[in-house]
N, C-alpha and C positions, 0 to 999 in steps of 0.2 A: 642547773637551770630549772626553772619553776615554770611548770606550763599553770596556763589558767584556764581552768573551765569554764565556758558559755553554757548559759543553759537558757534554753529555747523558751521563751516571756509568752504566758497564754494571748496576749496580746499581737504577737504576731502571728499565731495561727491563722494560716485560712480556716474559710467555711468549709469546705472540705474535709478539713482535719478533724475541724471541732465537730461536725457531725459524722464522721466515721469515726472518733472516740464515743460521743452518747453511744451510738450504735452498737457498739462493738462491748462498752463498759452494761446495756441492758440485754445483749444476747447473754453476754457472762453470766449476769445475776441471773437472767430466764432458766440460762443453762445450768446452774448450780441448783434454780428452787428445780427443773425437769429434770434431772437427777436425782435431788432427793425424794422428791415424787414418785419417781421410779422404782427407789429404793423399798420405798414406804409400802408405795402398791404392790413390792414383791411380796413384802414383810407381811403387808397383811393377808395374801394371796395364801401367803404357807400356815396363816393363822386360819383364816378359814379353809383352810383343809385338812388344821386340826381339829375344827370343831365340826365340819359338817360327815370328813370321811374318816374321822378318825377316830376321836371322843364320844359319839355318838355311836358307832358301833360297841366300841368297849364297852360302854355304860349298857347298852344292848344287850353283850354279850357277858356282863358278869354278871345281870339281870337270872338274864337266861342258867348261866354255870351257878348260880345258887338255888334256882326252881331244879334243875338237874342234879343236884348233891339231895334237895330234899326225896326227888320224888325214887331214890337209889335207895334211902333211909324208909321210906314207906313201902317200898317195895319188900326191902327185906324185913322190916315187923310185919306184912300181912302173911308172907311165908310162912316165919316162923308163929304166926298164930292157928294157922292153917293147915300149914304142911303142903297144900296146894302148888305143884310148881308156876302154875298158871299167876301165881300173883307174887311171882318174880319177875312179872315182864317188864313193871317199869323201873325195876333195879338195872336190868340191862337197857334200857332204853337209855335212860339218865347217863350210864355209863356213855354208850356210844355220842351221845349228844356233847358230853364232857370232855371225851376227845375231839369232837369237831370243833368244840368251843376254845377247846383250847391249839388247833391248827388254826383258825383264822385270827386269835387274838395276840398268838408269838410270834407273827411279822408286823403286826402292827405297831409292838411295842421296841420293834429291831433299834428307831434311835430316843427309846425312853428308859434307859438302863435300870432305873431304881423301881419303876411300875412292873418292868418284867421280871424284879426280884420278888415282887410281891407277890404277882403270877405265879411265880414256882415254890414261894412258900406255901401258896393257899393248894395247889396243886398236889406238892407233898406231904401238908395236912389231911389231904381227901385220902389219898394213896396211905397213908399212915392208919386212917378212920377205918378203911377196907381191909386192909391187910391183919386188922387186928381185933376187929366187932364185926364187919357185915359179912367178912368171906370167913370165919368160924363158925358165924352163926346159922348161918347157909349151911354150913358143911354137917354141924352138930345135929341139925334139923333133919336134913337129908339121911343120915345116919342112925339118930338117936331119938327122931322125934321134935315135935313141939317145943315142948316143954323145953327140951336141954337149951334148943335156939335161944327161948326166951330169955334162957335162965344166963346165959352168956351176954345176950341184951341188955340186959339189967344187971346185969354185974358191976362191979365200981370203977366208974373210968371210962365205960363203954360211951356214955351219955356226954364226959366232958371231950373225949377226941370228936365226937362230931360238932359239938357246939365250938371247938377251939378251930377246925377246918369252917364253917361259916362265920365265925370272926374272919376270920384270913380271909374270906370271901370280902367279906364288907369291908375291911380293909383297902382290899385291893378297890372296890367302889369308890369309896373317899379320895383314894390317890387321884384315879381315873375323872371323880367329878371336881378336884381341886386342878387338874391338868387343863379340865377343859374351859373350865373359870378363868384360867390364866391366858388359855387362847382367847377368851372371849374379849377381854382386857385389854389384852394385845389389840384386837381388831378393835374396838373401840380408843383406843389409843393413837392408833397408827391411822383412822379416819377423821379422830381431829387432827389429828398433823399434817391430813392433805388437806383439811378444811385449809387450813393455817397456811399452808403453801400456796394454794388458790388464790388464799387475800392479798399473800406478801408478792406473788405475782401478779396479781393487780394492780397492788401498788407501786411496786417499780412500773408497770406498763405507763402507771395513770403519772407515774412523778416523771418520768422519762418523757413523756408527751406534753408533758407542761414546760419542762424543761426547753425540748425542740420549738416548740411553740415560742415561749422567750427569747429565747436565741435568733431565729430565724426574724419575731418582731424588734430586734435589739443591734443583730447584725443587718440584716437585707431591710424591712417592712419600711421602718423609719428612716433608715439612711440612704432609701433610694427615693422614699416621698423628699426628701431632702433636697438629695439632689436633682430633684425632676425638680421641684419649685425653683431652683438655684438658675437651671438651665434655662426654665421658664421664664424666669426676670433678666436673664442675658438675650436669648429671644425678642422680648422687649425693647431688646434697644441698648440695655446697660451692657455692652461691649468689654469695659476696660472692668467687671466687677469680677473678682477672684473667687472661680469653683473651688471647693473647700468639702472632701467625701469623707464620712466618716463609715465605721461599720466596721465589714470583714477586709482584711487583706485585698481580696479582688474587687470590693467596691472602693477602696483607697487607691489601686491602680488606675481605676475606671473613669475616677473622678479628679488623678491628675492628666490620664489623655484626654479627658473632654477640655479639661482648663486647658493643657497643649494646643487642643484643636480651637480651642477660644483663642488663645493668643493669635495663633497663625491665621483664624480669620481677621482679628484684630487688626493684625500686622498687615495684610490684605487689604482691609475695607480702609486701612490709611491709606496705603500705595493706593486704592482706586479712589479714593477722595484727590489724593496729590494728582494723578492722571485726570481726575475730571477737570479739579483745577488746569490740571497744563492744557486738558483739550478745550477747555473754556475761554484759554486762553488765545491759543491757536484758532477754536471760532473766531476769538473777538478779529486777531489778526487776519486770518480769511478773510473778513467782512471786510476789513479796510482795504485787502488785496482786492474780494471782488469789487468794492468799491470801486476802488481805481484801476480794475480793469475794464468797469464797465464806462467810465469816464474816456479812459484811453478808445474802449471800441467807437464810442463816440466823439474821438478826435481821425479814428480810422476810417469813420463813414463820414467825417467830415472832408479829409484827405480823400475820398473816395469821389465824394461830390464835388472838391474841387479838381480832382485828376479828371474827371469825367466831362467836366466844362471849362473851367479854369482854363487848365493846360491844354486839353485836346482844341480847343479854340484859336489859341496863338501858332500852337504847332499845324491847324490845318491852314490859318494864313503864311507862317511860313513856306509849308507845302507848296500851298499853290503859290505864291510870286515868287517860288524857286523853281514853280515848274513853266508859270509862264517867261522868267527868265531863260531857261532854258530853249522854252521853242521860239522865243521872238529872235533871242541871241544867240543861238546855234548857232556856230559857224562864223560869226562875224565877231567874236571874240577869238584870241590867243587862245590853243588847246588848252593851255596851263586854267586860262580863265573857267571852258568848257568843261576842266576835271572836278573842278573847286563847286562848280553850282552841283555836277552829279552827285556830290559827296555830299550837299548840304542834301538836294532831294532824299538821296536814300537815307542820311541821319534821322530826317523829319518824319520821313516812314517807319523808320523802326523802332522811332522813340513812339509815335500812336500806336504800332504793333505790340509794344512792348507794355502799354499803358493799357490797354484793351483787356492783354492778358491781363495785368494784375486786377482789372476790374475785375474779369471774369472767376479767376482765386478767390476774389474777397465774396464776390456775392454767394458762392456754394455754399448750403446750408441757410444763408440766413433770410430768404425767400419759397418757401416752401407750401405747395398744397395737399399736402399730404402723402403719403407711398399710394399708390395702386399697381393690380397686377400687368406685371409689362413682357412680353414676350419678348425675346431679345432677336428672336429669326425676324420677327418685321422690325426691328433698331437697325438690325445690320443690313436689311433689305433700303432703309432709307440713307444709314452709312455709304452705303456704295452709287446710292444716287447721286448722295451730294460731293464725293467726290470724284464724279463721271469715271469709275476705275474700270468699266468694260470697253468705253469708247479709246481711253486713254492706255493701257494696260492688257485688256484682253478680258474674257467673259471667263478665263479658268484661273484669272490673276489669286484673285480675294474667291477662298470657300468656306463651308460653314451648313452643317447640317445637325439635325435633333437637339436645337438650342432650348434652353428651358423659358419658363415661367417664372419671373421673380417680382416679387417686394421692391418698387422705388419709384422714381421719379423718369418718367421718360427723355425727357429732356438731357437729366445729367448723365445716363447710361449712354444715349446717342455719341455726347461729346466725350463718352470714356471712350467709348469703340471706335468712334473719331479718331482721336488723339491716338489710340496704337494703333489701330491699323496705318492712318498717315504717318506716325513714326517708321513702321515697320517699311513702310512705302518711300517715305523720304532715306531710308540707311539701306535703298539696296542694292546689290551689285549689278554693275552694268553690264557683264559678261554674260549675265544667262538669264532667262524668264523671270518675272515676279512669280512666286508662289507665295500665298499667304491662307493660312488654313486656321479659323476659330472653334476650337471644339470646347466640349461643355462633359468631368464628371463629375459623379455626383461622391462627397465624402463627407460620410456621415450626418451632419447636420446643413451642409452648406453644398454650394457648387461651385468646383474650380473651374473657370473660363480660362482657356488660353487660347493667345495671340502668339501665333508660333508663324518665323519667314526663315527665307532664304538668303535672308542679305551677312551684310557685314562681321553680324553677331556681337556680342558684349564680353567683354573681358571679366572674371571672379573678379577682379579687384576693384570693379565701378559697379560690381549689379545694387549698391546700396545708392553708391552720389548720385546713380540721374534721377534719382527721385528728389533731387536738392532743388530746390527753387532756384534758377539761376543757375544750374550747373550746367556745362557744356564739354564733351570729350573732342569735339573738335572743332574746329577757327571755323566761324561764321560765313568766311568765304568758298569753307570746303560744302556745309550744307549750312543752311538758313535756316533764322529760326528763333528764338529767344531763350531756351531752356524753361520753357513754361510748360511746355506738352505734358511731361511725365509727373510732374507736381501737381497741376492739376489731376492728373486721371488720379493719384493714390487720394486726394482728399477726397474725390468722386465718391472711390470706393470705402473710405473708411467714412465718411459722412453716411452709407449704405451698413456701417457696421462689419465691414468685410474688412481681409488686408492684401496688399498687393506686393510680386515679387518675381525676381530673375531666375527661371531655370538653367542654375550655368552648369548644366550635366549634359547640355548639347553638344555636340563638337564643329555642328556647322549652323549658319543661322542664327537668330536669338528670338527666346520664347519669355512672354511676360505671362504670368497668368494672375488670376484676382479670383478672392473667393466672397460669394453671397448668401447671406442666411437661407434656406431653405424655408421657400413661405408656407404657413401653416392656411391663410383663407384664400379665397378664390375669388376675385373681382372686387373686394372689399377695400377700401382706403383705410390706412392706419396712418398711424405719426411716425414722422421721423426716427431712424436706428440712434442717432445721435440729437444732443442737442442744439437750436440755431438759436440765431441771438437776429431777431426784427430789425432791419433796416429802419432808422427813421424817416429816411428820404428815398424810401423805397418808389416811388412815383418818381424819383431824378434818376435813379441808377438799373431801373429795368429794363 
């Protein structure tokens, strides 16, 4: 089976990549010319130190080792001219200097093997010269006189060994100044090559930096002014036009999540056009809803104004020539007669009781002068007036202490605390005292009032129905009544922005309470918690 090799397209490289290869391909070069730089500077470091601590002594000192052969040779002709030992001193002078010269010159030549053959040529030419003309002729002198030194001196040969040991001298100079020519050469050599390293590191720095430069304007510079203008013109408005990133790897990523994120606003600002549409729509429909609800309120306030005159008019002449049937004919009709008028009289009554209420429903809210701040300890002080509950009840029947200050209409609050307290009054047991206690706390924003007795109590499974308009838990003839009471107090209170409800966590008794905004001003009038809708015929139904 044949595998097939991938090989990685400069083209998908990230920026990353491509710029940790520049980087890495001009550390190399850097590092290949600072090494041989290195090298160079070692190279010429050992050049000049053949020429400053090394060549320079030699050439110094073969100076000196040929002034030292001569002045050994003059030494020993004033001798033997003489006889004088005193002018043998610079024969032993020269001597001693010629060994010095020659202990500091044979380490220096320890790695120039052919210069320290020469040294020991020119060395055992000197030593040849001595051994065989100066230390005879010393010795001849010392011995025989003058004359014989001289004569040894000047013998054949005597004249060529010491000019053949100063050749070897000068020899070994030439070597020592062709040595140090070569170092010189060397360091001149090795200082244009770091010249030459210096350049060609500059130029990789200076071609490397144009490169990155390229790159960076080729990958990022252009491709992101790019794609900012691209963004720019979606920005605009142009919604459905297609991001398009060129460049490195991560600006081709960049610039298909932005297109992503273009689409799915796309996708967005469709679905909120279609939603504006549907809620444009649903406006339009509202409209023709409120329309015709406000049509309908004005066939309710028409219904209102005829319940309030219309009807209530026939039902009070019924009324009354049922009731003066009653007292004229009391008794002189059949009892059968006598039951038939008492059933019209009460009909006639409960149908105006009944009519009254619904007046009284309808009107809540939509006559209003404003909220002002209402103490509720004077509502409940004129509650218990108007339902005489101490003459009738007892003065510890109905209590109520540290009632607050609220936000509303006096009027409706009166008839809220009306209507429970008289509920609480109408449902209580005969067996034992009324007790009826309103307390007020306070929780968090609002205050809960309750209307808490000791009567019958309320069952969990009605504390929602007697708030139904119309609902009754029991026959009319056990208590009286219309089932209006408890429908009106909750619009009371939600007309007040409050809600009202059955604590069925009692076990004896039944407690209603209702909660009211907690007012922020003090004595100030504000608008209604809720909205009212104007009576037309507000002057027929007040």
């Amino acid at each position: 089976m044949i595998k097939r090799v991938q090989f990685t397209h400069p083209r998908t490289w990230s920026l990353r990549a491509r710029v940790t290869a520049l980087a890495t391909a001009t550390a190399a070069l850097l590092a290949v010319l600072a090494v041989s730089a290195a090298l160079l500077a070692t190279a010429n470091l050992d050049q000049l130190d053949v020429v400053l601590n090394k060549t320079g002594v030699l050439r110094l000192s073969g100076e000196q080792l040929g002034m030292a052969l001569v002045d050994q040779e003059t030494g020993v002709r004033g001798y033997a001219l003489t006889g004088d030992s005193a002018d043998l001193g610079p024969y032993r002078t020269g001597r001693e200097a010629e060994e010095r010269l020659y202990e500091t010159m044979i380490p220096l030549l320890a790695d120039e093997p052919e210069i320290r053959a020469q040294l020991e040529r020119a060395r055992a030419a000197a030593t040849t010269w001595r051994a065989t003309v100066a230390e005879p002729a010393v010795t001849a002198t010392r011995d025989q006189g003058p004359e014989a030194g001289q004569q040894l001196l000047n013998q054949v040969g005597g004249r060529e060994r010491f000019d053949q040991a100063r050749e070897q001298i000068a020899t070994l100079q030439q070597e020592i100044v062709t040595l140090r020519n070569a170092a010189v050469a060397g360091v001149q050599s090795g200082s244009e090559n770091l010249v030459v390293l210096l350049i060609a590191a500059g130029l990789v720095v200076l071609v490397m930096g144009a490169s990155l430069a390229v790159l960076i304007n080729r990958m990022v510079s252009r491709p992101v002014s790019d794609l900012a203008e691209q963004i720019r013109h979606v920005a605009d408005g142009a919604y459905d036009t297609e991001i398009v990133a060129t460049g490195s790897p991560e600006l081709e990523r960049l610039g298909r999540d932005v297109d992503a994120m273009r689409r799915q606003i796309a996708a967005d600002l469709s679905e909120v056009r279609e939603a504006r549409q549907a809620v444009e729509a649903i406006n339009q429909q509202l409209q023709l809803q409120a329309s015709e609800l406000t049509r309908s309120n004005r066939d309710l306030e028409q219904f209102a104004y005829v319940a309030s005159h219309d009807l209530q008019e026939p039902l009070r002449k019924v009324a009354s020539f049922c009731q003066l049937l009653q007292r004229r004919y009391a008794g002189q009709l059949d009892e059968r007669a006598d039951q038939y008028i008492l059933f019209a009289v009460d009909g006639a009554q409960r149908m105006q009781r009944l009519i009254n209420d619904l007046l009284a429903f309808s009107r809540i809210g939509r006559n209003t002068s404003g909220f002002q701040q209402v103490s509720l300890d004077t509502v409940m002080r004129d509650v218990a007036e108007q339902l005489n509950i101490e003459e009738k009840y007892g003065a510890d029947a109905v209590t109520w202490h540290d009632l607050p200050t609220v936000a509303g209409e006096q009027a409706l609050l009166e008839t809220l605390l009306a209507n429970l307290v008289g509920n609480s009054l109408k449902f209580r047991r005969t067996d034992v005292p009324v007790r009826i206690e309103v307390s007020a706390v306070r929780a968090d924003d609002s205050w809960d009032i309750t209307v808490s007795d000791n009567g019958i109590g309320i069952e969990a499974e009605f504390a929602e129905k007697i708030f139904i308009i119309f609902q009754r838990l029991h026959a009319k003839d056990a208590y009286p009544g219309t089932g209006m009471g408890l429908a009106i107090a909750k619009k009371i209170v939600e007309y007040h922005d409050g809600r009202i409800w059955v604590d069925d966590s009692r076990a004896e008794g039944a407690a209603i309470t209702f909660s009211l905004p907690i007012s922020e001003n003090s004595g100030t009038a504000t608008l209604p918690a809720v909205p009212t809708q104007q009576n037309q015929h507000e002057e027929l139904t007040a």
